[in-house]
C-alpha positions, -999 to +999 in steps of 0.1 A: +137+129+526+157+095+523+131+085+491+134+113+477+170+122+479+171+087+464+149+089+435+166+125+426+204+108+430+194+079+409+174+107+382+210+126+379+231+093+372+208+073+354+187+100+334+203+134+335+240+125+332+237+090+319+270+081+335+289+049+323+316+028+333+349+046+338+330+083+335+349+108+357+325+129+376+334+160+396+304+169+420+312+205+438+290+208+467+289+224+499+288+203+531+257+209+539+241+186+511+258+157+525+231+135+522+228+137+484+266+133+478+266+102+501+239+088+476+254+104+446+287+084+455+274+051+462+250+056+429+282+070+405+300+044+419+275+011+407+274+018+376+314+022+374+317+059+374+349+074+394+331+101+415+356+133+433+338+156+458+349+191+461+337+207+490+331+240+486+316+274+512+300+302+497+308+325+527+349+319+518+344+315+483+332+352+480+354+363+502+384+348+481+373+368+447+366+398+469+400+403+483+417+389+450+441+411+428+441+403+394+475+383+394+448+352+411+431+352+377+454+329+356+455+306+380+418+303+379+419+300+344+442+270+347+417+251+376+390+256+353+410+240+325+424+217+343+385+202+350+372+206+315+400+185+304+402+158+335+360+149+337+334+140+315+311+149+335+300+176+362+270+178+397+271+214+411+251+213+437+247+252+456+233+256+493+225+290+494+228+306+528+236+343+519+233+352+484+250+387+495+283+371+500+295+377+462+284+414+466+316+430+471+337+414+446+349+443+424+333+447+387+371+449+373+375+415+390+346+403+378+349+410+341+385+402+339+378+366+352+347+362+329+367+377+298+395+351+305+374+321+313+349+324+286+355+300+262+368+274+287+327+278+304+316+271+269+332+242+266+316+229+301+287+242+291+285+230+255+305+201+251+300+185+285+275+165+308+264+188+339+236+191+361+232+219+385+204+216+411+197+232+446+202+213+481+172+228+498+182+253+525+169+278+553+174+305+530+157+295+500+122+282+522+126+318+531+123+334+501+097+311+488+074+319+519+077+287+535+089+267+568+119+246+562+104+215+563+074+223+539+105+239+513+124+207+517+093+183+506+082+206+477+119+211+469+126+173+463+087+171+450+097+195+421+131+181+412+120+147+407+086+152+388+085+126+359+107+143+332+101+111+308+062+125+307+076+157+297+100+151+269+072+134+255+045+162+256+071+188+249+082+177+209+050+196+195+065+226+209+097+221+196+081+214+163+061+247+164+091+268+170+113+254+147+085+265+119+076+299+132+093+330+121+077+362+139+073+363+178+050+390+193+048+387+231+022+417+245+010+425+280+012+446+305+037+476+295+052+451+270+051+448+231+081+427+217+084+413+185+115+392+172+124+361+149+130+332+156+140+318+119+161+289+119+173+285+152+171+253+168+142+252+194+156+229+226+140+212+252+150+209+288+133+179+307+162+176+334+191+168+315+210+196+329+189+217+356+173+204+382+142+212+387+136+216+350+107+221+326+116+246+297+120+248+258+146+273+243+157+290+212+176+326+206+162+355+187+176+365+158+204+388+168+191+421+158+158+414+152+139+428+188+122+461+188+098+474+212+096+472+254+095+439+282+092+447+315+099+417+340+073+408+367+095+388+391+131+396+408+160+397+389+190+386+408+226+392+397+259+391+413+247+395+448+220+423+439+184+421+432+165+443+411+130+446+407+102+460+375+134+457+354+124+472+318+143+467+283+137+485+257+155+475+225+161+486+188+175+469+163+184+437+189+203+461+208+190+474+250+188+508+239+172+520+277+172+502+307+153+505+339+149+489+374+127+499+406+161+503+422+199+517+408+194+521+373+234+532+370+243+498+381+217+480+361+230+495+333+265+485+343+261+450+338+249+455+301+277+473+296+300+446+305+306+436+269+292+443+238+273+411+236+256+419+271+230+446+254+217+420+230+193+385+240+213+350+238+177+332+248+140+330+244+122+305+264+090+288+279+087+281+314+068+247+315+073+230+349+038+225+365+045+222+406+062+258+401+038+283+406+051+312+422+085+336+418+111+332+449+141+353+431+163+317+424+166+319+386+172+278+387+137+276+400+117+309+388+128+300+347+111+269+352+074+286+365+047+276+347+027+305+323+061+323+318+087+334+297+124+343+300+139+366+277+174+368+282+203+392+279+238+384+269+250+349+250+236+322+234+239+286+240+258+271+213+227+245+205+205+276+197+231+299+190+223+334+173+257+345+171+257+371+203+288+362+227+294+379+261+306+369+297+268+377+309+240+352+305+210+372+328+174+350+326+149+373+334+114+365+339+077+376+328+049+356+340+019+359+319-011+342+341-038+361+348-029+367+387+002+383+373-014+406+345-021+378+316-004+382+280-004+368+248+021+353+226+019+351+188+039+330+168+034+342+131+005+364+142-011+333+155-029+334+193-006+305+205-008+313+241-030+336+267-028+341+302+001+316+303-019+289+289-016+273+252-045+273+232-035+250+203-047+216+208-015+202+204+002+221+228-027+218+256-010+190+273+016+217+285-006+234+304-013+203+324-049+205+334-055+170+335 
């Protein structure tokens, strides 16, 4: 691990954050990734960044917002002001060990905090350098089917594939989107159609997540009509629902369904106004991930898919939807998982997850 961890520390400073001299970084980690923040440290620190470490635990952090009133909120708001306007530049780093910890913290809670810290997570979001990347962990070579040891190497194999390569091989795509108006996306129990007119097409090549590999834009507000029904899990606030199908009019989730409680699926996209209508459309072009393990930082990324997502837009590609929900959801369109196609302008573009345009063809990484 002790090459890797020091290829991905050195990607984060060098390439993803491009930190510089006098650059204050605030890396939130929990404990258990202590061998990155060592490196991460040492790394921010030569090229004359000021790092701070703040540990965190998501066992007490849950437990926190779960037994909170509503009086802890403004003082929230102020700590998450307080670092917007104190660093340039932020490393979350998660270890997930129970992802059911945040499962009790009350929807009231929840909304109040994400109503009164909205714009100040724009601002991070929008106007700031972050990267938010994984430390591999027990939990997650679980869910992906694997030992520990075999997660840990394809873990640190997938965040430090060359991102240079993929920047490169990506612009064509960008181009394409940028021109096309009309999206169809069809396959199993799915029909969509939306526009993408004039919204900025942006590509991900680990700037920001870690592991990475995708190119976004938004719909056009209330341009979606017809059905998508998601193939992989769809976690959310300490739930995980499964077969999740939208069905929209107008831009607007007009019926929405789940293999589990449809009540509190529904729930969430009544949160806000903005939560019923899609802030993102994007590719999912990172080659070494193949397979769904319900982590949205790694299934987004899977090669052959799509995410199509409810609630706001990123300011870069921004359709004008706002809400305090941002929920990626995920169809994979390879054959294994059902096939599809997507038409941009009522042009094949791609089918069974692979591009057919010759320009696009390196995506599909086949060479």
């Amino acid at each position: 691990m002790k090459e890797k961890i020091e290829i991905l520390s050195n990607t984060i400073v060098t390439y993803s954050l491009n930190i510089k001299e006098n650059d204050r970084v605030l890396i939130e980690s929990a404990y258990e990734a202590k061998p990155l923040l060592v490196q991460l440290v040492k790394d921010i620190s030569k090229v004359g960044g000021i790092p701070f470490v703040r540990l965190n635990d998501s066992m007490i952090d849950g437990l926190q917002n779960e037994l909170a009133t509503l009086s802890r909120i403004p003082e929230m708001k102020a700590q998450a002001q307080y670092d917007i306007d104190h660093f340039d530049c932020f490393i979350r780093i998660r270890y997930l060990d129970n992802e059911y910890n945040s499962k009790n913290i009350q929807t009231e809670f929840r909304k109040e905090l994400g109503d009164a810290t909205k714009d100040i997570h724009s601002i991070r979001i929008n106007e700031r350098r972050w990267t938010l990347l994984n430390y591999p962990s027990d939990l997650d070579a679980f869910k992906a089917h694997m030992t520990t040891d075999d997660f840990k190497k394809y873990a640190m194999d997938v965040m430090t594939i060359d991102y240079e390569k993929m920047s490169n091989i990506i612009k064509p795509l960008k181009e394409l989107m940028e021109r096309t108006d009309k999206v169809r996306i069809v396959g199993p129990n799915t029909d969509i159609s939306f526009s993408i007119k004039g919204i900025p097409a942006i590509p991900c090549c680990g700037k920001s997540n870690i592991p990475d590999g995708e190119c976004y834009t938004a719909p056009v507000r209330d341009s979606v009509n017809g059905t998508i029904i998601y193939n992989t899990p769809c976690p959310y606030q300490g739930n995980i629902y499964h077969n999740v199908s939208l069905t929209f009019e107008n831009g607007k989730i007009i019926k929405a369904t789940c293999d589990e409680d449809n009540d509190r699926l529904n729930e969430i996209f009544d949160t806000d106004e903005g939560a019923r209508y899609v802030g993102e459309f994007s590719f999912g072009l990172n080659p070494a991930i193949q397979e769904p393990m319900g982590d949205i930082l790694y299934d987004e990324k899977i090669i052959g898919s799509i995410h199509f997502t409810p609630g706001s837009a990123y300011q870069d590609a921004f359709n004008g939807n706002v809400s305090s929900i941002h929920w990626d959801m995920v169809l994979i369109q390879r054959p294994e998982y059902g096939g599809g196609e997507i038409y941009f302008d009522d042009v094949l573009i791609r089918k069974d997850g692979k591009f057919l345009l010759e320009e696009l063809k390196p995506l599909n990484y086949e060479s």
